[in-house]
C-alpha positions in Angstrom: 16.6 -8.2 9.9 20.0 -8.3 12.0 21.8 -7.7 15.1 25.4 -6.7 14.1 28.0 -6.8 17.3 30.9 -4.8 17.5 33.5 -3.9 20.3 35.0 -7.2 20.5 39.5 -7.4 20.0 42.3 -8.3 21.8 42.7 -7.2 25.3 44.9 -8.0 28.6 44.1 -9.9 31.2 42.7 -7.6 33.9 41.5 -5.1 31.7 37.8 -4.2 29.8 36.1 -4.4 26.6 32.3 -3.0 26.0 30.3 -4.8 23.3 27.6 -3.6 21.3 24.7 -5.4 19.4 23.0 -3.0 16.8 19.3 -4.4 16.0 17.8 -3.2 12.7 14.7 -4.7 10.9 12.6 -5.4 13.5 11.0 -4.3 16.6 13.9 -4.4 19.2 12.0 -3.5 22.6 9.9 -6.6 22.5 12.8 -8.7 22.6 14.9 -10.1 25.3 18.0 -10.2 24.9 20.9 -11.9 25.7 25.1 -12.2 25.2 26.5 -15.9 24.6 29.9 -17.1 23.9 31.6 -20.3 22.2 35.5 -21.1 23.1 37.0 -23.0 20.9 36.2 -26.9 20.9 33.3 -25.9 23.7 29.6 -25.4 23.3 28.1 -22.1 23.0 27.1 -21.0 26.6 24.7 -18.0 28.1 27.0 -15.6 29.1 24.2 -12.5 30.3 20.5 -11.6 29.6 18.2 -8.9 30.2 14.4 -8.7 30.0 12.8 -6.7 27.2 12.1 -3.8 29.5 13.4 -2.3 33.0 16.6 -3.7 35.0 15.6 -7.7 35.1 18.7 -9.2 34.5 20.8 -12.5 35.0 24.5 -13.9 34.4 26.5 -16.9 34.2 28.4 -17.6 37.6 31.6 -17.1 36.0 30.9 -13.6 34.9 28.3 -12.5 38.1 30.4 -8.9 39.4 32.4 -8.4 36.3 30.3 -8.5 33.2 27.2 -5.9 33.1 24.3 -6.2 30.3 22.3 -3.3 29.2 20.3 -2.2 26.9 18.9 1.4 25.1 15.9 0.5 23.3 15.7 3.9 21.9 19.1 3.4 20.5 18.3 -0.6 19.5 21.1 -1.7 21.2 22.0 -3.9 24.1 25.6 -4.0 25.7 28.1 -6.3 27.7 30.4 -4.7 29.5 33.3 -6.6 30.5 35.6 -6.0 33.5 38.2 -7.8 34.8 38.9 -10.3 31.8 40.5 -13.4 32.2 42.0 -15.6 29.8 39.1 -17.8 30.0 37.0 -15.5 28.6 38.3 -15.8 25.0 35.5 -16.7 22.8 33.0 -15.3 20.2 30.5 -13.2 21.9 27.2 -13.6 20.2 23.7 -11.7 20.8 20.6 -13.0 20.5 17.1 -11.8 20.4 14.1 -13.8 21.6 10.3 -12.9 21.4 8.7 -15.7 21.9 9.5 -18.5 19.1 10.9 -16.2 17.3 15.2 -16.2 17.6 17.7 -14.2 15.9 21.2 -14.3 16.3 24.2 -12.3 15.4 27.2 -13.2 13.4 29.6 -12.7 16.5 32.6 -11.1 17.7 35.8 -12.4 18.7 37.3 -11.5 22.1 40.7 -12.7 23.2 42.3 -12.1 26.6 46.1 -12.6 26.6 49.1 -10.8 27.4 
């Protein structure tokens, strides 16, 4: 069972990343799912989440118009896209997968916005 991200690096403020979050071990469409991220010396915070099915999605206020979550189920994988970066969106990005009481999470990947 794991959800691997990828995508994450060192970026520019003003430009994009797209992350990725790979399920394997498990049966990914009956999972919502969701992207959260932890700053440094802050607590880990809902960044975007999408229903296990169709386009039902929500975001944090910081990120409403320039983050976009997705998801291929065929491809068991769900995505953040990331637009307009700001400094204040360095963290590790984490997915997680809910069904229910049952959560997994993902190891993480680091993004950092600077120039």
């Amino acid at each position: 069972v794991q959800l691997a991200e990828s995508g994450g690096g060192l970026v520019q403020p003003g430009g994009s990343l797209r992350l990725a979050c790979a399920a394997s071990g498990f049966t990914f469409s009956s999972y919502a799912m969701s992207w959260y991220r932890q700053a440094p010396g802050k607590e880990r915070e809902l960044v975007a989440a999408i229903a296990r099915v169709g386009d039902n999605t929500n975001y944090a206020d910081s990120v409403k118009g320039r983050f976009t979550i997705s998801r291929d189920n065929a491809k068991n994988t769900v995505y953040l896209q990331m637009n307009s970066l700001k400094p204040e969106d360095t963290a590790v990005y984490y997915c997680k997968g809910t069904m229910g009481p049952y959560v997994r999470w993902g190891r993480g990947t680091q993004v950092t916005v600077s120039s």
